[in-house]
N, C-alpha and C positions, 0 to 999 in steps of 0.2 A: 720282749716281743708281745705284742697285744692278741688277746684270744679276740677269735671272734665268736659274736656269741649264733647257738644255731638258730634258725628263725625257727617260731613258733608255730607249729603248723593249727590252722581254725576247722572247725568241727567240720567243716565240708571239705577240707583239704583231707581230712581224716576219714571221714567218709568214702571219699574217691579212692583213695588208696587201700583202704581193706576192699572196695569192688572192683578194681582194677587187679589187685594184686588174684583175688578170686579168677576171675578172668584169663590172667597169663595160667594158672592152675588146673583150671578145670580143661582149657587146648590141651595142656600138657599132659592131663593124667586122666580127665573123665571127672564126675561127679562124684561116684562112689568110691575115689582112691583121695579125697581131699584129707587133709587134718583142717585143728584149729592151729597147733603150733605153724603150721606150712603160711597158713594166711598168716599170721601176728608175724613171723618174721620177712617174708613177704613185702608185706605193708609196711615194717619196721612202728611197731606196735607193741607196748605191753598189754599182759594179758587183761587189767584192769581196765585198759580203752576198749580191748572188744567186749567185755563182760559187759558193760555196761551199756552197750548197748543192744549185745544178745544174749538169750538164754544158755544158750547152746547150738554147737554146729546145726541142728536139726533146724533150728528156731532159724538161724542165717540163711542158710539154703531154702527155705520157706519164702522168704522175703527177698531173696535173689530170684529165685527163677521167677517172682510174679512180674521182673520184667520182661521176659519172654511169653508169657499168657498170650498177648495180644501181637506175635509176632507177623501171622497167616493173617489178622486182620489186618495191620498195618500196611500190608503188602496189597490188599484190596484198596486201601484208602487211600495210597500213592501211585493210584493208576487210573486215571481220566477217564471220564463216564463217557464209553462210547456209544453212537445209536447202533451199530451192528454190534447184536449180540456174540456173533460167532467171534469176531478181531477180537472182542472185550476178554473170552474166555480161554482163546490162546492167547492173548498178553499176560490174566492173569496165572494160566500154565507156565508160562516161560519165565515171568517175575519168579515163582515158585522156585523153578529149579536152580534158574543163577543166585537166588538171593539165599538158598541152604547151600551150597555149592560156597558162598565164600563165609555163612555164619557158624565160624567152628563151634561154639555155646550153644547154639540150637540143637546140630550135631550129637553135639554130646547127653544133650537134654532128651533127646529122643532114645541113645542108646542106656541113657538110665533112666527113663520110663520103660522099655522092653525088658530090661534086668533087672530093676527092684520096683516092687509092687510098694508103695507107702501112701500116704497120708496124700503128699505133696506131689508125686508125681504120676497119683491118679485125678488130683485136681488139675495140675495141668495139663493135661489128655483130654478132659471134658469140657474144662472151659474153651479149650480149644475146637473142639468143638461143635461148643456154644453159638461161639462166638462168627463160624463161618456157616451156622444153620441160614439168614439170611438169603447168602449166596445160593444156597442149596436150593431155597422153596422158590428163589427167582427164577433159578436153570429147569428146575419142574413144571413151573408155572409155562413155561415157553415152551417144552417139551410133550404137555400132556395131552394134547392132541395126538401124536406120535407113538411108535412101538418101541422110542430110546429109554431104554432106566438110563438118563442121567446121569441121579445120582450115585448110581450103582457102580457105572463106568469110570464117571470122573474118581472114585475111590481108587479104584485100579489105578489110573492112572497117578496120584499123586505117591498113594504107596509105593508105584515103582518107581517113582522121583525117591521116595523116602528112601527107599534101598540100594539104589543105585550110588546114591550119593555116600551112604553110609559104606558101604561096601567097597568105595572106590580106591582107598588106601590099602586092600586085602590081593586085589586082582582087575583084571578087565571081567565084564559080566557081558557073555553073546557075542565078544570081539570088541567090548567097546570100554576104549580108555575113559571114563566123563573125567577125569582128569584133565583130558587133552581139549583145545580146540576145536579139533577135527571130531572128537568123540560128542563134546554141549552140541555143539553146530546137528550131529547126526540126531541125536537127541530134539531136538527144537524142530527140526524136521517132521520127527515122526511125532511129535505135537501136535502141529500143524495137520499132518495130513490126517490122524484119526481125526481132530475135531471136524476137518472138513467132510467126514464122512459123517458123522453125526449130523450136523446141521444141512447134510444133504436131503435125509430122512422129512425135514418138519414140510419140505412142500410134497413128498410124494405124500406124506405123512395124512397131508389135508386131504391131498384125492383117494385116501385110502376110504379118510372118515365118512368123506359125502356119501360115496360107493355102500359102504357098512351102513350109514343111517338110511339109506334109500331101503336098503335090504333087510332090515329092523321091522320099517315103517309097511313092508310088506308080508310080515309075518313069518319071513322066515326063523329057522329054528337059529338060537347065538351061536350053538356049535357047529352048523355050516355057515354061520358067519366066520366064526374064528377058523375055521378051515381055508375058506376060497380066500379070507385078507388077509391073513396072518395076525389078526388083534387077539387080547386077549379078553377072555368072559369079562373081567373086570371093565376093560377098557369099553367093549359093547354096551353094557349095561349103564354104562355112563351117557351113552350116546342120546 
């Protein structure tokens, strides 16, 4: 009977298979519960094919998660530059939550940056971001006429995307499955309706400013400016 022989697999074929095998591992256990043996058998690997191309688990894991770095940017970059800032900034909300909502790697990357402090997943915390400062100084730049911190709120909110999501396989958080349909759906709702509160502020926002620089330009004192309009010294002094 003729053996067949097994095909050979080529250095990319080898490749994919120790990050895929990583992959199905990390869903299933987290970051910080991985081995080296887990991946080499995995992948169906001796230990000389991973050695040689990493140091050590630490040195792997380094060069795995920098595919994730740029996961929050990506999510910026596949979403169509709209002229209404406000549609732009709940698309990019709701891209946010459905697109952690199905990346179990991301997931798990976030719950081993909150659990182990190292090298690698204080770099990717920062580059991340880095990397969506951009967004930040353009949502300011639109707001600074206004009494919104932005950036302040938008934290809020993607945190509680952050936790909600991670949270979601433990219990319902406030009655709400985001597991469920009905639960994203509740979710994207109330997306929606804070930003609309937000970007309702930038036109009173302007009549605030005129009214404030009028009353500037007449000597009155900033702290019954900041009294009768609700700005702050900061923001007067800007005027």
């Amino acid at each position: 009977m003729e053996t067949r022989k097994r095909k050979q697999r080529t250095k990319k074929d080898i490749d994919e298979s120790i990050n895929n095998a990583a992959i199905q591992l990390i869903e299933e256990k987290g970051f910080q519960n991985i081995a080296v043996t887990a991946i080499m058998q995995r992948a169906k690997i001796e230990p000389v094919v991973f050695y040689n191309r990493y140091d050590d688990l630490d040195n792997f894991m380094d060069e795995f998660v920098k595919k994730y770095d740029y996961w929050f940017s990506d999510i910026i970059k596949n979403i169509e530059i709209q002229e209404n800032p406000r549609e732009q900034y709940i698309t990019i909300m709701h891209s946010l939550l459905d697109s952690l909502k199905e990346n179990k790697v991301m997931q798990q990357l976030l719950r081993w940056e909150l659990s182990t402090h190292n090298n690698t997943t204080k770099r990717t915390a920062r580059l991340r971001e880095f990397h969506t400062l951009p967004l930040v100084e353009r949502y300011k730049k639109i707001f600074e006429d206004s009494s919104v911190e932005i950036d302040a709120l938008s934290a809020l909110i993607i945190g509680g995307i952050y936790y909600l999501v991670l949270h979601g396989d433990l219990s319902e958080f406030g009655g709400i499955d985001i597991n469920s349909e009905e639960g994203t759906q509740r979710l994207r709702n109330a997306i929606e309706y804070l930003s609309s509160i937000f970007f309702s502020y930038l036109n009173s926002g302007s009549e605030t400013m005129t009214i404030a620089k009028r009353m500037k330009g007449k000597g009155v004192e900033y702290s019954n400016i900041a009294e009768y309009t609700g700005l702050t010294l900061k923001q007067i002094e800007k005027l």
